[in-house]
N, C-alpha and C positions, 0 to 999 in steps of 0.2 A: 464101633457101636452102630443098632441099624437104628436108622431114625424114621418114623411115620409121622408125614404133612399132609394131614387133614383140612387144611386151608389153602388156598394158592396166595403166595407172599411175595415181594422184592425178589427176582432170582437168583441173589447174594445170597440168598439163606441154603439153599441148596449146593451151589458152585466154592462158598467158603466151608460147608459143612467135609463136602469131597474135600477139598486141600487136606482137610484134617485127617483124611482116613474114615471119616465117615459114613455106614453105606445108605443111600436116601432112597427111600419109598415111598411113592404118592397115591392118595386116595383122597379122589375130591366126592367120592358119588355114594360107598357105600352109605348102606346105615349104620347106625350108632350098632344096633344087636349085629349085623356086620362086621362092622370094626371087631367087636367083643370078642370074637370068635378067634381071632389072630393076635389080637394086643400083646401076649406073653413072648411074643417072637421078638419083639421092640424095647431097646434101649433108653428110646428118645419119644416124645410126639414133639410135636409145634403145632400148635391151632389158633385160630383167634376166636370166633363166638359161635362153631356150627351144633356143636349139641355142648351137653353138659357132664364135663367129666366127674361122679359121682363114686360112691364107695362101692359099688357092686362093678364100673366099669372099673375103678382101681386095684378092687380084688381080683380079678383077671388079670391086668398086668403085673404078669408075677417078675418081671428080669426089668421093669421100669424105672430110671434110672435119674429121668431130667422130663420135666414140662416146661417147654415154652409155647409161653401166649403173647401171642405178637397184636398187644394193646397196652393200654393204660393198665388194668384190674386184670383179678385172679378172683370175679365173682361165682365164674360161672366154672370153677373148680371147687372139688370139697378138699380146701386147704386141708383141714384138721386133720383129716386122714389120710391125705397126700404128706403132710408131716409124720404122721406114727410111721410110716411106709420108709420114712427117710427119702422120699421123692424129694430131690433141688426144685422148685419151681422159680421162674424167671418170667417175668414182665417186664415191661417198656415203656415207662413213664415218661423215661429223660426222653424218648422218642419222637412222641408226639406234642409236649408240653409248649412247644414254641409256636407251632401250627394252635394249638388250642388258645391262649394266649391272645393271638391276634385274630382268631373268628370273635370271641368272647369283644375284644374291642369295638370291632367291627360292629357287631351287632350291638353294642349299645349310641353307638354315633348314629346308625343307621335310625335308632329308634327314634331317639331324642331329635332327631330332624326328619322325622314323616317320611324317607329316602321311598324305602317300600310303597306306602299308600301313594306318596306324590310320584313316584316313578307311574303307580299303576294308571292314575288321572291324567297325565299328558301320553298317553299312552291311546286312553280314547280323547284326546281333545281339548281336554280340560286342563285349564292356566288357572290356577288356585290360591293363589302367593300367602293373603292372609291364612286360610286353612292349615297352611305347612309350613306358618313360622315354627323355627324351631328353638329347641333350648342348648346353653353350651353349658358343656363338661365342669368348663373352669368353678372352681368356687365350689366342687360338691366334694361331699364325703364317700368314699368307693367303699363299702364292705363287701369283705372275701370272707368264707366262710369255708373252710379247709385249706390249711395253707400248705401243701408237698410242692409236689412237681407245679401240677396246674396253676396251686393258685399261686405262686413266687413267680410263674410265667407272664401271666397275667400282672401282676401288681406291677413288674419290670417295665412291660408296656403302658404303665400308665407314668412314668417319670416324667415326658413332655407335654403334662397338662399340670395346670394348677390346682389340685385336688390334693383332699388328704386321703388317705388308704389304711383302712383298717384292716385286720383281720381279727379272726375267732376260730379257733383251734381247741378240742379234746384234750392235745397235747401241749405240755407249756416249751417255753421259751423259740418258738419257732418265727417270729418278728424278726425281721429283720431292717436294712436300709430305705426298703421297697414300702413295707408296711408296718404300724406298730398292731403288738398284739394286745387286745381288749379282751374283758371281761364281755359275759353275753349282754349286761344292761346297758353298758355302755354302747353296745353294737346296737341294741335294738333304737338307741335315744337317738344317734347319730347318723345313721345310713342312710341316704337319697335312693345309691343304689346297692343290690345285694346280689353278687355271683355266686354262684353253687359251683366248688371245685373238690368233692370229696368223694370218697366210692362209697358204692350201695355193701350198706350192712345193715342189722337188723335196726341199728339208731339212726340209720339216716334213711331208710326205707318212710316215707312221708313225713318227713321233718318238716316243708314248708305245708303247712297246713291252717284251717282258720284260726285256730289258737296262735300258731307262730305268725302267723298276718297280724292279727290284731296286736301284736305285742312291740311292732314297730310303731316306733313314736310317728312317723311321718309317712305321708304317699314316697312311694318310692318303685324303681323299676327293678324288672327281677330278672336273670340271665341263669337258664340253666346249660352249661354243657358238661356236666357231668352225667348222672344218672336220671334218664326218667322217674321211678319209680317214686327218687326222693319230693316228688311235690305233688302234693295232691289235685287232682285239674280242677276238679268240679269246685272246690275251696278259692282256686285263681279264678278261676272264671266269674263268682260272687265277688271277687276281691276286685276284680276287673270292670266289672259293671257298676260295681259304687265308685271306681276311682282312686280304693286304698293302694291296688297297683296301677300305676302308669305304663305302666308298656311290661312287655313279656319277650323277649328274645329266648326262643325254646329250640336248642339243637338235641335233645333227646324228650323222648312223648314216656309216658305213664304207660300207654297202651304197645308199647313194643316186642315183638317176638324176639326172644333170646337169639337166634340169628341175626338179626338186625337186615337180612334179606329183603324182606318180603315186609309192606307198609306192617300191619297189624290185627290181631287174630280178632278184632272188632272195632266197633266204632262208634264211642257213646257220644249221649248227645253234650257234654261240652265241648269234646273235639272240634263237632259240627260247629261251637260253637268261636273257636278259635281260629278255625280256619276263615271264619266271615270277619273277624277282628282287625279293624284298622289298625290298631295299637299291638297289637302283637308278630311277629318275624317269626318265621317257621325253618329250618331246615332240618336233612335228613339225617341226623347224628354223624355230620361232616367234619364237623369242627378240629378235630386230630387228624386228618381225610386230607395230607396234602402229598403231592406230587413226593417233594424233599420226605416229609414223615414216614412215608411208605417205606423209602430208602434206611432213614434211621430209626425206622422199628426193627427190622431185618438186622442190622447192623449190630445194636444193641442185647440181641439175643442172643447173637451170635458170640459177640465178646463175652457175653455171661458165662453162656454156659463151654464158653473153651477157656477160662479162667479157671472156673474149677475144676474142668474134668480132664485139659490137656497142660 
């Protein structure tokens, strides 16, 4: 089979694909109507976020056999008709889930103890102590709110603290050891804090919103590293300024280019206004972004798709 890599990945992906007989093509530069023009020649792609495979690029892959997206999600594919196509698509959940897991931690210890703002104070000078007492974990309630890969990584990591762990799941019976699963009233009465670990779909495309703010019984802090798009800024940022959130750990923005390249194709003024927030933690949709991940994204796509095609 010839495979086209649209993305540059772990070089396992390329060097295991060879073993198999595989023949590999790379294109890191053209464009999308580029690609188009040749797609029919290829068996395979692998990509992770550079454009959007779509029904009109999928109608030209006429001999297209296998999609791998060397990430979490398959948003930025038209599943549906990658399915009538009988297209195998493959993703990488179990890949990155461990790497996301422990930023999601990270950044809420960070939060809850001023790490960020009081790192930035002794920095120019400033010994602060009371401003950056901070608060412990123990004693709180964790709500996860999608529970797959991400958030059972996530939860796992929270076993050596004294907390209880909720989740809240579309899907039933998915609680396990890690977390029991709740109804949504029950999540909203109890949660300190609330992780976003679910992919972007038309229902989670602004889920956290003022409505969903206001419906949490308590202040509580919000962690997303799943999808931007799912939280509304301008909604956080009111929610931020009253106090109903405490802190914001944000590893993906609202405002993101589908590439994930390049910061963002603008810059409204909550951003501005988040970026000046002592309470809130910014990174650059890292969170899955580890040294190891990189490795067993590659890995995992690989074993997919020679399961079912060799």
């Amino acid at each position: 089979m010839k495979v086209l890599h649209l993305d540059t990945n772990h070089p396992l992906l390329i060097e295991q694909f060879a073993e198999l007989g595989f023949e590999n093509h790379e294109d890191y530069t053209s464009t999308k109507e580029e690609v188009e023009k040749k797609i029919h020649e290829y068996d395979g792609i692998i990509i992770r976020s550079r454009f959007t495979i779509d029904q009109q690029f999928l109608e030209k892959a006429t001999n297209l056999k296998f999609i791998g997206r060397v990430g979490a999600g398959l948003e930025n594919i038209d599943t549906d008709y990658a399915k009538y196509k009988n297209i195998f698509m493959a993703s990488a959940p179990e890949g990155n889930r461990n790497a996301v897991g422990e930023h999601a931690l990270g950044m809420l210890l960070s939060l809850m103890n001023h790490m960020g703002k009081a790192d930035r104070q002794v920095r120019k000078g400033k010994w602060k102590r009371e401003q950056n007492r901070g608060v412990e974990l123990d004693g709180k309630t964790v709500g996860i709110i999608g529970y797959g890969n991400m958030g059972k990584a996530f939860a796992k990591k929270l076993r050596g603290f004294d907390v209880e762990v909720i989740c809240y799941d579309i899907v039933g019976g998915v609680g396990d050891e890690n977390a029991r699963q709740v109804g949504i009233m029950e999540f909203q009465q109890r949660s300190d804090v609330i992780s976003l670990h679910v992919p972007q779909t038309e229902q989670t495309i602004g889920m956290v919103n003022s409505e969903f703010i206001e419906k949490i019984h308590k202040p509580f802090w919000l962690l997303n590293t799943a999808r931007g798009k799912c939280v509304v800024t301008k909604d956080l940022v009111e929610a931020l300024k009253s106090g109903k959130v405490l802190g914001a750990g944000l590893d993906v923005l609202e405002y993101e280019q589908k590439s994930f390249e390049n910061m963002f194709a603008q810059k409204p003024k909550a951003f501005k206004y988040l970026r000046k927030a002592k309470n809130v933690l910014l990174t650059p949709h890292v969170a899955g972004w580890t040294v190891e991940s990189k490795e067993k994204l590659a890995q995992t796509i690989v074993d997919k798709v020679k399961e079912r095609f060799c």
